[in-house]
Backbone as CSV, one residue per row, in Angstrom:
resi,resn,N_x,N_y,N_z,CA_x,CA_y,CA_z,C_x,C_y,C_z
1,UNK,100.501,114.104,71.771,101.891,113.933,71.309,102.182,114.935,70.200
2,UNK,103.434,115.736,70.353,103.378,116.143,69.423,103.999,116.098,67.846
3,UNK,103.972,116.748,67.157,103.582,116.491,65.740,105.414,116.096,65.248
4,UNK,105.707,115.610,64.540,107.287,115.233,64.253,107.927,116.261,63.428
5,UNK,109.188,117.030,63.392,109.310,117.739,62.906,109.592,117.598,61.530
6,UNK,109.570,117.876,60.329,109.949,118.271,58.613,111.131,118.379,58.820
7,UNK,112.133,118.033,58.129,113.412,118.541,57.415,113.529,118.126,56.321
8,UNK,114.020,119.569,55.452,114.226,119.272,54.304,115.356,118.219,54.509
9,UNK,114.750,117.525,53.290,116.211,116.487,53.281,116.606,116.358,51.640
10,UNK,118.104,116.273,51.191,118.681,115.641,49.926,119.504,114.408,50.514
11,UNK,118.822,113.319,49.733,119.800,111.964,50.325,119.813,111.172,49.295
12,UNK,120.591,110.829,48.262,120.796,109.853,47.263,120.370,108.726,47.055
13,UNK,119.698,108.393,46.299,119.072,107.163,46.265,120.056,105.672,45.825
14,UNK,120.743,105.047,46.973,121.494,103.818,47.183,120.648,102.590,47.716
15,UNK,120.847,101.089,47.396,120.309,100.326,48.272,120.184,100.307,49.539
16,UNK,121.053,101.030,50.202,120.739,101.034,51.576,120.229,102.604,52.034
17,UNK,120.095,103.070,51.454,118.628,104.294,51.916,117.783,104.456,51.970
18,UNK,117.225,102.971,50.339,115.944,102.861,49.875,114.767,103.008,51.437
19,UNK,114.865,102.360,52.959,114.299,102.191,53.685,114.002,103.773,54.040
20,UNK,115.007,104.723,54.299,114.419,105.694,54.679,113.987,106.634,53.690
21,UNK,114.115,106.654,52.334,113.443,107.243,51.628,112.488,106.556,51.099
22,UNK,111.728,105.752,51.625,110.393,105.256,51.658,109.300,105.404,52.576
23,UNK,110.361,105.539,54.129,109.374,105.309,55.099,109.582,104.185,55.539
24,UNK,109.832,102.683,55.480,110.216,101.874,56.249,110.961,101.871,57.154
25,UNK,111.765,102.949,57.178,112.548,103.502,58.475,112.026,104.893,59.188
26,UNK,111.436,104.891,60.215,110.795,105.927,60.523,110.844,106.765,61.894
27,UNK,110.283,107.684,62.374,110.678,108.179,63.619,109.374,108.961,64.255
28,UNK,108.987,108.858,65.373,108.046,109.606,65.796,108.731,111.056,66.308
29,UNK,109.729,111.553,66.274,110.715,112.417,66.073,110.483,113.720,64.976
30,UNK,111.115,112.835,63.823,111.350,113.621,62.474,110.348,113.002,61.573
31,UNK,110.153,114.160,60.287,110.239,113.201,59.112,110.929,113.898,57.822
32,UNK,111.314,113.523,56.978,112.047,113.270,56.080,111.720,114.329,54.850
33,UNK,111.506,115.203,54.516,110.943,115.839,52.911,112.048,115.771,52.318
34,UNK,112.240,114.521,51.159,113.599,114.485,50.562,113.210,114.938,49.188
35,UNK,114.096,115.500,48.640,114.383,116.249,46.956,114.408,115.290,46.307
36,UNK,114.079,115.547,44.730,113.928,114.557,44.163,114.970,114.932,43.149
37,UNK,115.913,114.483,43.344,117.121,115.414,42.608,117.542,113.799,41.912
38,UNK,118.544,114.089,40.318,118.749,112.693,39.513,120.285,112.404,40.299
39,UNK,121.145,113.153,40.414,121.987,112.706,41.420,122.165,113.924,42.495
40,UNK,122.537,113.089,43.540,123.154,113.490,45.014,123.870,115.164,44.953
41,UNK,124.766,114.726,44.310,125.812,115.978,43.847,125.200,117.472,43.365
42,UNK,123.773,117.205,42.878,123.432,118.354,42.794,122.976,119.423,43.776
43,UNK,122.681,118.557,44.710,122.547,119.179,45.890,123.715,119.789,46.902
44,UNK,124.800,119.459,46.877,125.465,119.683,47.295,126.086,121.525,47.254
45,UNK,126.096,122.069,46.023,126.488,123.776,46.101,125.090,124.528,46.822
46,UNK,123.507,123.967,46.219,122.874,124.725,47.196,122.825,124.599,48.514
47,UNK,123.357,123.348,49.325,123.558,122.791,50.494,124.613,123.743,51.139
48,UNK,125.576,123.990,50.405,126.745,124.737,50.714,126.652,126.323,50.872
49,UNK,125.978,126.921,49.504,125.846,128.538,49.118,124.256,129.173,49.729
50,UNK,123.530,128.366,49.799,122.433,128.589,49.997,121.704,127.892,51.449
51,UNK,122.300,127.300,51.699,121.543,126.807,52.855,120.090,126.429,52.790
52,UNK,119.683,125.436,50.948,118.680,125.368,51.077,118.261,123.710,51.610
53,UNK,118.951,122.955,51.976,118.482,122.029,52.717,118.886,121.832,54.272
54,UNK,117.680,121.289,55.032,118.349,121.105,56.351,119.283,119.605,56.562
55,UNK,119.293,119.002,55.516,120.056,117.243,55.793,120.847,117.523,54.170
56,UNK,121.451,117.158,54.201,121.979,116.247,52.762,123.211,115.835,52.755
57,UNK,123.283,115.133,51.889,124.074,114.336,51.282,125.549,115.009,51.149
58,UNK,126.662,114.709,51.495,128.016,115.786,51.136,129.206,115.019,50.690
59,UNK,129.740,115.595,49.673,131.256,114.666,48.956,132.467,115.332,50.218
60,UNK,133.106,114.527,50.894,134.015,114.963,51.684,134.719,116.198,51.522
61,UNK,135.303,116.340,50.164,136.242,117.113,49.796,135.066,118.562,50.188
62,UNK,133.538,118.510,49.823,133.020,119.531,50.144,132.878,120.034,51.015
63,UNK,132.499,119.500,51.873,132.582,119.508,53.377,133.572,120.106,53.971
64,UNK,134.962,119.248,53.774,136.091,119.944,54.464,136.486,121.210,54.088
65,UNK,135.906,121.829,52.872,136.010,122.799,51.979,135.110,123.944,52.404
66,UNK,134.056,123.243,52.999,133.119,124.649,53.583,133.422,124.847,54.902
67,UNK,133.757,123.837,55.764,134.029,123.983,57.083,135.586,125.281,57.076
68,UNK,136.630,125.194,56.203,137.497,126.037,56.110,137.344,127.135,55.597
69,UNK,136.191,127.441,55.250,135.326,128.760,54.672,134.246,129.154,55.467
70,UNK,133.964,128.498,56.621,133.451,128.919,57.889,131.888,128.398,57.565
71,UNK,131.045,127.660,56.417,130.219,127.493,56.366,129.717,126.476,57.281
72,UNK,128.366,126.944,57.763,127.696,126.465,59.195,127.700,125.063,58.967
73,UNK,127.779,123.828,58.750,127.624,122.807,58.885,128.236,121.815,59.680
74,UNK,127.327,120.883,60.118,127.495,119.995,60.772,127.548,118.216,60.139
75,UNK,129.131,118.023,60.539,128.901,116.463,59.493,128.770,115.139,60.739
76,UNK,128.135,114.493,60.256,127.321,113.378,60.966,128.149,112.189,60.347
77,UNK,128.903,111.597,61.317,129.923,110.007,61.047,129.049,109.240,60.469
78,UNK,128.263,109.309,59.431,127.591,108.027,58.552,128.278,108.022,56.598
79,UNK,128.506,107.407,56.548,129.086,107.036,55.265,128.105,106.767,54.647
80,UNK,127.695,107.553,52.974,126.631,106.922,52.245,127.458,106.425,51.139
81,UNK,128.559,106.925,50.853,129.079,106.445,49.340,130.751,106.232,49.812
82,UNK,131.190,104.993,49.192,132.777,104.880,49.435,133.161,103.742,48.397
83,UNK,133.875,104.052,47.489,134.810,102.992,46.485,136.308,103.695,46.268
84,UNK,136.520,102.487,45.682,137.948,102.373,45.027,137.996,103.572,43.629
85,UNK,138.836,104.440,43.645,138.552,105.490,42.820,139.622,105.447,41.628
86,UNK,140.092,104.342,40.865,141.039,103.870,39.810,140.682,103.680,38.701
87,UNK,139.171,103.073,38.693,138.736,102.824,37.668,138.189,104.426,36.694
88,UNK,137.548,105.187,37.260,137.176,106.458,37.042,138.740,107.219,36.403
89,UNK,140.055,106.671,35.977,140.862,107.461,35.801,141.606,107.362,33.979
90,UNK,140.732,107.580,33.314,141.087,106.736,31.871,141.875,107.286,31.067
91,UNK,142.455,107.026,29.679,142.775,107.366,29.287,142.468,106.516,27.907
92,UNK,143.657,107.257,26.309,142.674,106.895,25.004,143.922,105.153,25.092
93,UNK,143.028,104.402,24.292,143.459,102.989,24.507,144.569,102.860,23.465
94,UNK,144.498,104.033,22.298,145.848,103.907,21.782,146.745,105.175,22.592
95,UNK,146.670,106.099,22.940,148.128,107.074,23.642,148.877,106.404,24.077
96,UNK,149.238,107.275,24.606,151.229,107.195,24.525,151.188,106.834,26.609
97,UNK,149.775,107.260,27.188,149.944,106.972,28.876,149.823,105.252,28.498
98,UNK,151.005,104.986,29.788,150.893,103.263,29.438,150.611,103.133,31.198
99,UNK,150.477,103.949,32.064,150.501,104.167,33.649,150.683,105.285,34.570
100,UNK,150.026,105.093,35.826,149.903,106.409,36.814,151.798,107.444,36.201
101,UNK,152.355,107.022,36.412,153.381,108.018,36.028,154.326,108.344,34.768
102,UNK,153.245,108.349,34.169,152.915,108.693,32.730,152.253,110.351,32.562
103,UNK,151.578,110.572,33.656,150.852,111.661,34.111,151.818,112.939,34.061
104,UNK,152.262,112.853,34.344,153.724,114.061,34.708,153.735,114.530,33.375
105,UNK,152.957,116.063,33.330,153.532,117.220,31.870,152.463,117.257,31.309
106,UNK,151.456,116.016,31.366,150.043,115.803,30.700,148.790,117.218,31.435
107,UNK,148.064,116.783,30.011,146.478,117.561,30.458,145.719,116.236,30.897
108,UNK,145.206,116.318,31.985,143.906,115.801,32.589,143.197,116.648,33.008
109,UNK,141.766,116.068,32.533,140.817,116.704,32.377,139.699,116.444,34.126
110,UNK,139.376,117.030,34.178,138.292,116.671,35.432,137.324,117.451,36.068
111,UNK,136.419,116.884,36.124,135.028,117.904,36.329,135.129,119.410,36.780
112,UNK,135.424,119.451,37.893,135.841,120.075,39.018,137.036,119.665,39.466
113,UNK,138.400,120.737,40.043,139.566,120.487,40.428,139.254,119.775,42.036
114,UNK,137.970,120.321,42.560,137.922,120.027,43.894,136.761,118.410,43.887
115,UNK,136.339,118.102,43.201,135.910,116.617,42.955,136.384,115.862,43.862
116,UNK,136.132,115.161,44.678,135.980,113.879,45.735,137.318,112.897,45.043
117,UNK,136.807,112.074,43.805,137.328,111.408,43.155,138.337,112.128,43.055
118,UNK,138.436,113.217,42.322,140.413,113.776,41.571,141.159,114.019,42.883
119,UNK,140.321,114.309,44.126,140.917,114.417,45.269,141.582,113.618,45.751
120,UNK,140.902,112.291,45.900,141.353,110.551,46.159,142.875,110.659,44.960
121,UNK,142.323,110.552,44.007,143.430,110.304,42.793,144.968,110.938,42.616
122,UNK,144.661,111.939,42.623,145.652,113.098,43.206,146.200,112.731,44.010
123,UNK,146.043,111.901,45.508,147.009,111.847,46.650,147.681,110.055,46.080
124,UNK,146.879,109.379,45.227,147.443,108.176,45.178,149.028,108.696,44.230
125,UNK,148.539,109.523,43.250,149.517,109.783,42.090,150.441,110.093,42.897
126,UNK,150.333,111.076,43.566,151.387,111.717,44.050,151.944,110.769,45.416
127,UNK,151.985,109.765,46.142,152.349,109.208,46.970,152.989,107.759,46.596
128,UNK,152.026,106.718,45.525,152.694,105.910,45.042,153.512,106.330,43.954
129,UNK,153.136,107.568,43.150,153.272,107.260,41.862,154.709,108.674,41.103
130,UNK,154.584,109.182,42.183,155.882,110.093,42.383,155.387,111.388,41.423
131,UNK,153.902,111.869,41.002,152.832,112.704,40.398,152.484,113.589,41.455
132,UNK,153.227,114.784,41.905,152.387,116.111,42.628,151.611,116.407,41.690
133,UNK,150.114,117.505,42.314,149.281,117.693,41.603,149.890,118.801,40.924
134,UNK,151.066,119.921,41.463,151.116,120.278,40.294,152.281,120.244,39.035
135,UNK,152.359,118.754,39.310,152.827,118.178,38.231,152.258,117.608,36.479
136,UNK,150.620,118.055,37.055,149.681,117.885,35.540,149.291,119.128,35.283
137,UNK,148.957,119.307,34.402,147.878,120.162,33.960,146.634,120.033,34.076
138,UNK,146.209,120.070,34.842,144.679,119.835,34.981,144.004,120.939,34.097
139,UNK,142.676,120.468,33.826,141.690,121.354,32.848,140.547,120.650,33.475
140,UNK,139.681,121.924,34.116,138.538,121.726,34.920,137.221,122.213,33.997
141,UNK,135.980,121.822,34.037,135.061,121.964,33.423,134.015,122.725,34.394
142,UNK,133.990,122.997,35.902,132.667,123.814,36.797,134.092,124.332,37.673
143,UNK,133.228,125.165,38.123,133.537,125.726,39.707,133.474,124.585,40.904
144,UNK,133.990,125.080,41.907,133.418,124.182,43.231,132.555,124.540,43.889
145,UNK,132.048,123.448,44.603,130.923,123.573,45.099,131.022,124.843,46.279
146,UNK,131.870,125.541,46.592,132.493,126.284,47.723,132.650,127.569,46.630
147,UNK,132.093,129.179,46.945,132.337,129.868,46.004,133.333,130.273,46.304
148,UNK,133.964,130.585,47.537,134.589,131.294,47.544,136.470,130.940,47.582
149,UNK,136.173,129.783,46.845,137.419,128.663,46.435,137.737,128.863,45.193
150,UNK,139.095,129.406,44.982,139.725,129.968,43.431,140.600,128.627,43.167
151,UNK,140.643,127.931,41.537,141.763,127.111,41.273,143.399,127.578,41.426
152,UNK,143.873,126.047,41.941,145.549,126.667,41.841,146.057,126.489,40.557
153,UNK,146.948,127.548,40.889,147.699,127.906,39.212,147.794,127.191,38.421
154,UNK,147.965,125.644,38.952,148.166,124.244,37.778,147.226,123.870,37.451
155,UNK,145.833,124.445,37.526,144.507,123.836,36.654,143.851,124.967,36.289
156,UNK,143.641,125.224,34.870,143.333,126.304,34.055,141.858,125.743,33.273
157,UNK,140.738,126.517,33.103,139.621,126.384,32.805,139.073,126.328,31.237
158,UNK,138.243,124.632,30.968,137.844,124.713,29.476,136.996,125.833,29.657
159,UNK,137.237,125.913,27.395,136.571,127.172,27.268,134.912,126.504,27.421
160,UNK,133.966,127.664,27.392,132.700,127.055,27.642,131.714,126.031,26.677
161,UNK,131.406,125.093,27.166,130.836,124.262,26.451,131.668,123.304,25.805
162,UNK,132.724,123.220,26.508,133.514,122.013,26.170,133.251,120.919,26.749
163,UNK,133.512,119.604,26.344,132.596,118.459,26.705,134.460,117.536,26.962
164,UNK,134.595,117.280,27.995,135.479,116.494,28.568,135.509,115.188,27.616
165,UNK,134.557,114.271,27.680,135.173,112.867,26.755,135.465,113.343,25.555
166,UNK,134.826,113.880,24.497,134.847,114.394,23.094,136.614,114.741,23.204
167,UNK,136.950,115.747,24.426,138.287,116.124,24.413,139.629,114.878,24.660
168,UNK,138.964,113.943,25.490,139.658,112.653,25.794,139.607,112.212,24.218
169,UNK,138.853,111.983,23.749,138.962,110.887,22.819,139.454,111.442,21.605
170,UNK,139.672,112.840,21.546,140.046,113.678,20.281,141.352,113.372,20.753
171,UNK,142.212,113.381,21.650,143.508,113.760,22.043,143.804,114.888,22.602
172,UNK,142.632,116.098,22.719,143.252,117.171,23.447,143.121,116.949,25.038
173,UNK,142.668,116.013,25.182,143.248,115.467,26.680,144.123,113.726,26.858
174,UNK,144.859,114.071,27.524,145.726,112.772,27.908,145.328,112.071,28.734
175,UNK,144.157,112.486,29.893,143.289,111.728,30.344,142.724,112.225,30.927
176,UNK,141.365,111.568,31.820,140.616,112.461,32.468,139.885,111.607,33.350
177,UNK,139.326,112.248,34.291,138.899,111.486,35.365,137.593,111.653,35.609
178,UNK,136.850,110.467,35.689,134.908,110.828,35.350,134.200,110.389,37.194
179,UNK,133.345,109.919,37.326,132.641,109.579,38.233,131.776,108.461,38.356
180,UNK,130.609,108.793,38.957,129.587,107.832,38.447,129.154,107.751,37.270
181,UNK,129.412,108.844,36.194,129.437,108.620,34.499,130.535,108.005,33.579
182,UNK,131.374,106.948,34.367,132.384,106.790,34.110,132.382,106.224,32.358
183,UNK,132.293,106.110,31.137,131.975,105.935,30.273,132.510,104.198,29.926
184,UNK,131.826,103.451,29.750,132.282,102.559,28.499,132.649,102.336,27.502
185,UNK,133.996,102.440,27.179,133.906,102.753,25.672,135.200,102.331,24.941
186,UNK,134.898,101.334,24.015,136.168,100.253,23.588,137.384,101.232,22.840
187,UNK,137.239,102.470,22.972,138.383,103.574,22.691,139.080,104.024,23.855
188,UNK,138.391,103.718,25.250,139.289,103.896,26.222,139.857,102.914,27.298
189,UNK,140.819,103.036,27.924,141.180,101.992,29.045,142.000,102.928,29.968
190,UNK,141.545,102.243,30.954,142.171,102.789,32.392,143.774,103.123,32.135
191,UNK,143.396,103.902,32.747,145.498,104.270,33.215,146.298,103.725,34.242
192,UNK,145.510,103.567,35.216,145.920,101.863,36.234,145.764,101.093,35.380
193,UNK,146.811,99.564,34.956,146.511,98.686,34.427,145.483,97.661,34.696
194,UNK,145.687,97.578,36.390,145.004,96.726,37.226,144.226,97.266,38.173
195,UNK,143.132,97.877,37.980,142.736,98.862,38.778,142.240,98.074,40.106
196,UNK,141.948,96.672,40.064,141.552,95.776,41.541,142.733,96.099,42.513
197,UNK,143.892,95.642,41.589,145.365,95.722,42.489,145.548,97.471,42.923
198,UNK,145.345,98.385,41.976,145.828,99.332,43.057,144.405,99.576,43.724
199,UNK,143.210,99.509,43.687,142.376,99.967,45.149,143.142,98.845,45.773
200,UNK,143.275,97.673,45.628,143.836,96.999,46.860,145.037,97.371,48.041
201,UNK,146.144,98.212,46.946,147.363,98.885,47.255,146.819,99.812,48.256
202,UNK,145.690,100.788,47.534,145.069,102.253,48.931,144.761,101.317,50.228
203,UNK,143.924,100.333,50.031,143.208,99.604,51.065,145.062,99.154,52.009
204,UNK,145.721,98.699,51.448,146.712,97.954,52.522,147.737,99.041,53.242
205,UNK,147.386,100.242,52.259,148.443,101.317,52.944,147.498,102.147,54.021
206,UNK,146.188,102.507,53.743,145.904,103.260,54.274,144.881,102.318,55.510
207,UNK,144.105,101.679,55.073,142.985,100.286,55.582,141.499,101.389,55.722
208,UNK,141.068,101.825,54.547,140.050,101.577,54.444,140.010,101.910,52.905
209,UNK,138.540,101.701,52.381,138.190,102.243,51.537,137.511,103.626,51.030
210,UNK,138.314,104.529,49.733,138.107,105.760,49.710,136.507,106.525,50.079
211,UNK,136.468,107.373,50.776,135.359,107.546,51.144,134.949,109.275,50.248
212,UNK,133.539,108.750,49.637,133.098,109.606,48.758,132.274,110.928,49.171
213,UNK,130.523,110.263,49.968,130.013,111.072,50.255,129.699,110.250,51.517
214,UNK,129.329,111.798,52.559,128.804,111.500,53.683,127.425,112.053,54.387
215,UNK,127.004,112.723,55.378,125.904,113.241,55.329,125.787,114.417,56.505
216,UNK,125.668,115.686,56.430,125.636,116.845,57.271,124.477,117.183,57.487
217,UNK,124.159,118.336,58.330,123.166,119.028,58.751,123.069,120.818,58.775
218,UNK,122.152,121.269,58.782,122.654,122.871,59.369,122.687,123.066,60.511
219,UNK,124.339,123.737,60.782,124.251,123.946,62.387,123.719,124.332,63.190
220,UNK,122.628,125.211,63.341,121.526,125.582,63.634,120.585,124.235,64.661
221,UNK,120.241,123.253,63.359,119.648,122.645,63.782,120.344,121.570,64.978
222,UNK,121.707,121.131,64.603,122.335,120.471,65.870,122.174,121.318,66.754
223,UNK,122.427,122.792,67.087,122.313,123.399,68.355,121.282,123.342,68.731
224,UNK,120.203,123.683,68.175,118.740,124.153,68.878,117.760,122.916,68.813
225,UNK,118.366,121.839,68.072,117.629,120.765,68.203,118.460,119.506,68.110
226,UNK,119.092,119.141,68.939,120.065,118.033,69.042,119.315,116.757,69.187
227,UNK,118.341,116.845,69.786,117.669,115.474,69.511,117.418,115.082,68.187
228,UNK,116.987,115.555,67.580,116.735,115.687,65.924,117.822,115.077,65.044
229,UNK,118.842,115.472,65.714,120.265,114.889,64.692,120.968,113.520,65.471
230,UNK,120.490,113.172,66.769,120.631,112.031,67.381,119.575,111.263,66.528
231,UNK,118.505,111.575,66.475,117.422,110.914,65.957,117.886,110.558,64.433
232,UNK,118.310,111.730,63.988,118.177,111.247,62.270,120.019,110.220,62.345
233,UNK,120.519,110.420,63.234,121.948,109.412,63.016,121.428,108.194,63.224
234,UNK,120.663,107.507,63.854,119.946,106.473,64.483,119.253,105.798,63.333
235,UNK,118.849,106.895,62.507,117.645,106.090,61.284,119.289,106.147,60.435
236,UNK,119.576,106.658,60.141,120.577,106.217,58.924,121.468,104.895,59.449
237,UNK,121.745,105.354,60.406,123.194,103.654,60.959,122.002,102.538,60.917
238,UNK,121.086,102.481,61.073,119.873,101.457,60.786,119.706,101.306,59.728
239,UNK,119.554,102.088,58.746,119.809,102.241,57.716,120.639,101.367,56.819
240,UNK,121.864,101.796,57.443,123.208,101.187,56.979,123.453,100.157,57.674
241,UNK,123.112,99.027,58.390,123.295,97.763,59.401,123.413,97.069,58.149
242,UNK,124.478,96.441,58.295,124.963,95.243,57.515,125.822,95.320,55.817
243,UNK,125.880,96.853,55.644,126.716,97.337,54.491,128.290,97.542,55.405
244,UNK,128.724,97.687,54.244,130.357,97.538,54.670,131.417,99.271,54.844
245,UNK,130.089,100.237,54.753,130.623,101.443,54.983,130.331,101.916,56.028
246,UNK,131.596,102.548,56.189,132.128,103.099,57.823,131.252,104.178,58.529
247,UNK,130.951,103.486,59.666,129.900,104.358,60.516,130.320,104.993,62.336
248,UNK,130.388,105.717,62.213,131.165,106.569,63.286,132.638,107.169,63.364
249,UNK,132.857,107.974,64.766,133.368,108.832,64.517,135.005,108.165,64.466
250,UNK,135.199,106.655,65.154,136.713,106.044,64.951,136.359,105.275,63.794
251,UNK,135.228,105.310,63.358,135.893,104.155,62.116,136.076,104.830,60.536
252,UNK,135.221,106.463,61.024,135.838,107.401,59.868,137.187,107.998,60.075
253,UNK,137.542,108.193,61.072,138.858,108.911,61.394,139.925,108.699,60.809
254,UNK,140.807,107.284,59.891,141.643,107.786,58.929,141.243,108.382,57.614
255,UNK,140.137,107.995,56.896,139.606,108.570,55.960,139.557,110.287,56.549
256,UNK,138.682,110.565,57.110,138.970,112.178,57.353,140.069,112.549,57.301
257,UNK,141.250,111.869,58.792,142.609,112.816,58.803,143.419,112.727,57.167
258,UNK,143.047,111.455,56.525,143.884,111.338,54.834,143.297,112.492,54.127
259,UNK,141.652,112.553,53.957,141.207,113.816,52.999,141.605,114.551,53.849
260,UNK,141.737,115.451,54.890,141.898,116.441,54.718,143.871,116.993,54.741
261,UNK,144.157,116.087,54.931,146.198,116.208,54.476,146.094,116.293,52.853
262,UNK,145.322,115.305,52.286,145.348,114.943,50.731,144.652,116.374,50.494
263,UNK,143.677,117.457,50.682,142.950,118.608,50.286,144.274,119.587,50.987
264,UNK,144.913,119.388,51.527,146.143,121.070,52.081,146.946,120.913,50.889
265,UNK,147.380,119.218,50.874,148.377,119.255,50.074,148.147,120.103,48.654
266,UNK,146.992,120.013,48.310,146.429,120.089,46.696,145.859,121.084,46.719
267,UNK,145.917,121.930,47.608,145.656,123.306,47.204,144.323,123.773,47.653
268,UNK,143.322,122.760,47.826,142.056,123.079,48.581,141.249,123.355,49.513
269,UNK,142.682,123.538,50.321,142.136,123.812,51.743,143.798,124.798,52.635
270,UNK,143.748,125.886,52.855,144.803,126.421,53.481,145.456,125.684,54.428
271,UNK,144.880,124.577,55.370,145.901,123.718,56.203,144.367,122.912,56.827
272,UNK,145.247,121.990,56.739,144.417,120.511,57.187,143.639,120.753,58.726
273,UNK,142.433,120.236,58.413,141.631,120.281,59.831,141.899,119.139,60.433
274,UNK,141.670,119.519,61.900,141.949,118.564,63.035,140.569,117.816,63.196
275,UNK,140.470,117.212,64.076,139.371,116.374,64.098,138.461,116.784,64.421
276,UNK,138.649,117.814,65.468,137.784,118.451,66.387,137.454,119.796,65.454
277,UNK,137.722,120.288,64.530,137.122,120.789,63.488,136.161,120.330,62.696
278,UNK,136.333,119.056,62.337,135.836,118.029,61.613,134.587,117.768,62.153
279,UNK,134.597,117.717,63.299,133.266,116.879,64.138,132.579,118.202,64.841
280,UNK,132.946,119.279,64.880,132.572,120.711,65.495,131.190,120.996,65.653
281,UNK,130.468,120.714,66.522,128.666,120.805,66.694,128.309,119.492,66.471
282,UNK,128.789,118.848,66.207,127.830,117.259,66.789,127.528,116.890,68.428
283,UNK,126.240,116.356,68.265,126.313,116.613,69.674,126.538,115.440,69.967
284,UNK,127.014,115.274,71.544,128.114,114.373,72.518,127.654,113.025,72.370
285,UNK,126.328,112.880,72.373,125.807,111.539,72.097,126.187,110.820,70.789
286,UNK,126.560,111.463,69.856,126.745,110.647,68.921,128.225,110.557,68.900
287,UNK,128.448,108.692,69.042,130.155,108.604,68.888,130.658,108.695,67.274
């Protein structure tokens, strides 16, 4: 029999991966060499610029961002990360923002203009909240994960070594939008009042929940080895049996067609991909 093949892999360490980044989920197929990276996200620009992993981990907005920059990848309908993206949107607990359209004329601050999260946020502002993106000032702190992606005119770059909360909480930002570092801190409060009620609001308009990161391949390997990426979709949806994030290609499909309308609109993508862009080299077996 022969020997199972290696792929590099970057895959985030969540409760429901723990199985395959242990080995309790396994394949006489593949196996797994995963990075030992502190978060997910870091993997993601060498995933993109470098092509140094064969699996990892991808924030949508990246994805749709390299696929429109022609980068080889292949995205695989498994959902590893998806929340409500309201709480991540703060502001100082005494200013003058009392709510989403309060935003209009302000500096917000945010990692990256092309961020997953400011991506989500951005289409709520601007749809419930009557906030086009370039109706703020955004002030970005990195590049995107995509090099060859320039900011639009309405988000202009801190100088170096500027530290985003320090700027929130000084006042030279009016708010700013964090992540999984979302801070605690009895000087700030959300800019949604009720941040349950509006993820609830995304959930009833759109019906699902915002979807963060997902998981690709190099195209390469779907072509010349399609069993391999049947195989590794198989260990992840096993993986994922009995979590509440969306697995395949209809139960991602409004989340995709929303990011990628919500990324044309905002400047990150020259015009929205179709589906069949979206799904481009997966092979047929996987729905």
């Amino acid at each position: 029999m022969a020997e199972p093949a290696t792929l590099r892999a970057a895959i985030g360490r969540y409760r429901h991966t723990e199985a395959i980044l242990s080995g309790a989920i396994a394949s006489p197929l593949l196996k797994l060499d995963c990075a030992d990276l502190p978060v997910p996200s870091r993997a993601f620009a060498p995933m993109v610029r470098e092509a140094r992993y064969d699996v990892s981990e991808m924030a949508i907005a990246t994805f749709l961002m390299a696929k429109a920059w022609g980068k080889k990848l292949v995205l695989l309908p498994v959902t590893l990360a998806a929340r409500f993206q309201e709480g991540a949107l703060l502001c100082r607990a005494d200013g003058s923002v009392r709510g989403p359209a309060d935003l209009a004329g302000k500096r917000v601050g945010v990692r990256a203009y092309s961020q997953t999260t400011g991506m989500w946020l951005r289409g709520t502002l601007a749809e419930r909240h009557g906030v086009s993106p370039d109706a703020v000032r955004w002030l970005t702190f990195e590049d995107a994960h995509v090099a060859e992606y320039s900011d639009p005119p309405w988000a202009e770059r801190a100088a170096r070594g500027a530290d985003m909360l320090a700027m929130l909480k000084s006042g030279e930002l009016d708010a700013a939008i964090f992540g999984n570092d979302t801070p605690q801190d009895p000087a700030l409060r959300t800019v949604f009042p009720d941040v349950t009620a509006a993820g609830e609001a995304f959930r009833a308009a759109h019906g699902f929940v915002p979807v963060n990161h997902l998981v690709c391949v190099q195209a390469e390997i779907a072509l010349d080895r399609p069993e391999l990426v049947v195989e590794l979709t198989r260990m992840l949806r096993d993986a994922l049996a009995g979590s509440a994030l969306p697995v395949g290609r209809a139960a991602l499909r409004p989340a995709m067609e929303l990011a990628s309308r919500y990324c044309a609109e905002q400047g990150l993508l020259p015009r929205p991909l179709g589906l069949d862009e979206v799904w481009e080299g997966l092979p047929p077996a996987i729905d």
